[in-house]
N, C-alpha and C positions, 0 to 999 in steps of 0.2 A: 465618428471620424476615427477610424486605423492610428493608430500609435506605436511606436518603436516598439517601447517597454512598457509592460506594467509589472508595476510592483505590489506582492500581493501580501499582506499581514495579518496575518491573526491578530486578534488580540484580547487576552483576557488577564484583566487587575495589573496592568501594566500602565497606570497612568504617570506614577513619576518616572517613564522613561522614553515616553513617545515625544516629547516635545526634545530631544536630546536625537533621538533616532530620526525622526522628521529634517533636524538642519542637516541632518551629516546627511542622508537621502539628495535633500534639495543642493548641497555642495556638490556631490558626485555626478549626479544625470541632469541633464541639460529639461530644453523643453518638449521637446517630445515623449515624454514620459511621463505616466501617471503612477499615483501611488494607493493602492487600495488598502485600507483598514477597516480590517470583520473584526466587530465586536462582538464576541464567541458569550453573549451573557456575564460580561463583568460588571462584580457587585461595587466597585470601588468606582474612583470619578473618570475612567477612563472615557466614556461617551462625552463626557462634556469639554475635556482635553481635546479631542477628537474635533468637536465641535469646532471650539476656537482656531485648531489649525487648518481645518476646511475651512472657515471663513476671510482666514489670512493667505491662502495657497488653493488656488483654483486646479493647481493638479491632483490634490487631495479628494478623494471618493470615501465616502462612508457605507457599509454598509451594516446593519445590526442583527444578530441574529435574539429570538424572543425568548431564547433561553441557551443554555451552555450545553452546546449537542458537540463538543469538543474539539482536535486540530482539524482532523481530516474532514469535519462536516464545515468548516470555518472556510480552508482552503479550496474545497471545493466548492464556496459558491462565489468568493476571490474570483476565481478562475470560469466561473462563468461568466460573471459581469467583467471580464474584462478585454479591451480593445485592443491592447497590445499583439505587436506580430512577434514578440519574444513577453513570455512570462518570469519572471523570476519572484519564488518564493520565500519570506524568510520570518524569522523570528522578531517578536518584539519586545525583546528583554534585551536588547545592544550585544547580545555573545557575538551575535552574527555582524560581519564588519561592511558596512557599505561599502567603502574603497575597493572591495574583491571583486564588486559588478562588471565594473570595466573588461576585469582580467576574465570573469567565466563570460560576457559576451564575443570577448577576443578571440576564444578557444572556441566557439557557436562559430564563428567567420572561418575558422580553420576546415568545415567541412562538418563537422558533428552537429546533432540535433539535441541533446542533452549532454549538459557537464553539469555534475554533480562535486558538490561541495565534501573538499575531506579535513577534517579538524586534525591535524595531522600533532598538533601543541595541545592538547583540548582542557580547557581549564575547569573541570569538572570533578566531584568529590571522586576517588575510589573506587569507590560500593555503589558510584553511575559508569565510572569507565570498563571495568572489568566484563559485567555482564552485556555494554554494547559490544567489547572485542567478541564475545562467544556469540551473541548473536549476529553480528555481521558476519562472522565465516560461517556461520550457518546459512544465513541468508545464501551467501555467496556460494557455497557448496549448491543448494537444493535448486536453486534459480539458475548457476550457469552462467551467472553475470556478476562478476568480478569488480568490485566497490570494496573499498576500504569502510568506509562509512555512509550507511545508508539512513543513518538518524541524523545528519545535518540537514538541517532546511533550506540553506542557502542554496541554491539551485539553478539551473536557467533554461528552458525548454522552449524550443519553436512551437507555436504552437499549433500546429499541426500533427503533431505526435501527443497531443494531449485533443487530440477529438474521441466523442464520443467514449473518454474515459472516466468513472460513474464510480468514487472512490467512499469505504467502505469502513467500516470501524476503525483502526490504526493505518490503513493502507496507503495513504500518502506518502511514507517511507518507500514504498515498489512501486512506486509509477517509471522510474527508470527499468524497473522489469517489464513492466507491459510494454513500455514502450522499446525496449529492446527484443522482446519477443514480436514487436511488428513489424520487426527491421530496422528500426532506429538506433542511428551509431550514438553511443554512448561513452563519455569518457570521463575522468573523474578529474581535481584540479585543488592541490592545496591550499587554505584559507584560513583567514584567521582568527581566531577563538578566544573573547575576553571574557576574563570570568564576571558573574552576576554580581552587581554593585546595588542594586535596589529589585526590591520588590519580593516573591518566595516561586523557587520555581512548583510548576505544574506538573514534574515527570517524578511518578515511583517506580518501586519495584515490580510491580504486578506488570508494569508497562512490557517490561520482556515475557511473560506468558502470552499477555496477546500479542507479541509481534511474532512469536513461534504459531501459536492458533491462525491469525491472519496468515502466514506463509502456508500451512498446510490449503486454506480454502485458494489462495492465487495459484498455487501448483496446480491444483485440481481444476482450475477456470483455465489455468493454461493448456494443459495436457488433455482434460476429458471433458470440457464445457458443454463440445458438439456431437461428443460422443461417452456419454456419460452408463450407456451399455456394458462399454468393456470395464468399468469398475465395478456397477454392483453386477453385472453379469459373471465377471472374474471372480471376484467373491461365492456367488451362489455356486458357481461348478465347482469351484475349493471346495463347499460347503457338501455338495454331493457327491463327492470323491469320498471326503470324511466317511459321511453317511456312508456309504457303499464299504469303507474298510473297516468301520466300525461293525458293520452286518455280517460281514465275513468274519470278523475275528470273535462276533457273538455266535456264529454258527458254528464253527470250530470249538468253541468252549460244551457246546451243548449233544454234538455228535463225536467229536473225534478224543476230545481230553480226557485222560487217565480217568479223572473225578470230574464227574457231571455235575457235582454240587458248585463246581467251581464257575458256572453259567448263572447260577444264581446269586453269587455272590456278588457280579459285576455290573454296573450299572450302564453295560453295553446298550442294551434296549431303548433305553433314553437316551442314551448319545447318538446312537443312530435314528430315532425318530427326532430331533432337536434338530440336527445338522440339515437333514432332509427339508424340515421347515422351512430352516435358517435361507438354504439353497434355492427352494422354490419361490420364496417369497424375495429373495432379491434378486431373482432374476427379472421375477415380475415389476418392481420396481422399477428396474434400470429401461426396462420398455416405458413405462408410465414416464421417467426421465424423457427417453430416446422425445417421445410424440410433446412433452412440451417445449425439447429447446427445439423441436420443426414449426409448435406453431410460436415461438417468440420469436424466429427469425424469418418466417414465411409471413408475419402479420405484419412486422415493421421494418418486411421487405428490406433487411441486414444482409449485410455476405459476412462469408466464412474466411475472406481474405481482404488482402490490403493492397493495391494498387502502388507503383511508385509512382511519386507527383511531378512529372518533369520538369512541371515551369517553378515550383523552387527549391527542386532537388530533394523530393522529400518522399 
């Protein structure tokens, strides 16, 4: 049966905070809404926490994953199992505030298809806030899509701009990219930010390398997916340009310069057969590319575009 909302949670070694986050959920959204908790493989008693308030709350859904394959593998199967005609995702360490639901569904009514959560107070150590500011204007810079904060989880997406989207190592942070990149109006929405009172969070440092790593692979899914020729194609002709001036500037050392010896000194011959390689072989790649995204899309009969949805504006 279709539902308003669903709410979707991660959740890993978060048991003294579920049964806190569970009442403030059930105060805020009525009954039409469900609430989904993905046990991301935590080793503490969160499953049986879990348990308990499924069996006191029929809007409660569980589901467990069989080991700790992280947020975005947690999220995304949240958001598969779930009924809702609006998603909203969030954390389950209490940062993230129930009470803010209302207001990002409010801002979905105004016409938009995603409002994203901006921690705009963010009660988070230093040595976490600093490298999210460089990375969100990175983000913001490469993407195109202008978000203050692309690491809150609070969220709230029609879901219809979350079809057929198949999220990937860190990548739950850009789903407002893809889904802005499908034409989906997106807008952002201050919220509010309580710092952690129990438990140890889950994010380090390394977490900013792969959100730069993950941004380089969504530019390229965005920009060259369907046409993945002009990259390694563009590369290989760079690559035999090189080659070609490197030939020329060994053939001049060898005929035309003062000291012939000076052709042997340089290790032009290998630069120019290296580049040549380098150039042929990815061009040929980028064909080997080109013929597999024709048959990943010619087999499960995908288009290359996105239709607008009239009947609910989407």
């Amino acid at each position: 049966m279709p539902l308003d909302i669903s709410v979707v949670v991660p959740v890993y070694n978060e048991a003294g905070n579920l049964p806190e986050l569970h009442r403030q959920l059930a105060d805020v959204l009525g009954g039409e809404a469900e609430f989904i908790f993905v046990d991301d493989g935590s080793t503490d008693d969160s499953w049986a926490v879990l348990g308990a308030l499924a069996g006191s709350d029929e809007r409660v859904r569980l589901l467990r994953l069989r080991r700790n394959f992280g947020q975005t593998a947690a999220l995304s199967a949240g958001i598969d199992h779930a009924r809702g005609r609006i998603i909203v995702p969030m954390d389950g360490d209490l940062q993230n505030d129930p009470r803010d639901i209302p207001r990002l569904l409010a801002r979905l009514d105004e016409g938009y298809d995603v409002v994203s959560g901006w921690r705009v107070d963010r009660q988070d150590p230093l040595h976490r806030r600093v490298p999210s500011v460089v990375a969100n204007r990175l983000v913001s810079w490469i993407s195109g899509v202008r978000l203050h904060d692309y690491g809150c989880s609070l969220k709230a997406y029609r879901r219809s701009v979350l079809a057929g989207v198949r999220l990937y190592g860190e990548m739950h942070r850009f789903v407002p990219i893809y889904a802005s990149w499908q034409g989906a109006r997106v807008t952002e929405l201050p919220v509010t930010h309580h710092p952690r009172t129990r438990g140890v969070s889950n994010y380090g440092m390394e977490r900013t390398l792969k959100v730069v790593l993950d941004l380089i692979v969504v530019k390229f899914l965005s920009s060259y997916a369907t046409k993945p020729i002009y990259v390694f194609g563009g590369f290989g002709v760079l690559s035999l340009v090189l080659s070609v001036v490197a030939f020329a500037w060994m053939i001049y050392f060898k005929y035309l310069a003062a000291d012939p010896k000076t052709f042997i000194q340089t290790p032009l011959p290998l630069v120019s057969v290296m580049f040549a390689l380098v150039g042929f072989l990815s061009i040929l790649l980028g064909l080997v590319a080109e013929l597999t995204v024709r048959t990943y899309y010619e087999s499960q009969d995908k288009r290359t575009y996105a239709l607008w949805n009239a009947e609910d504006g989407t």
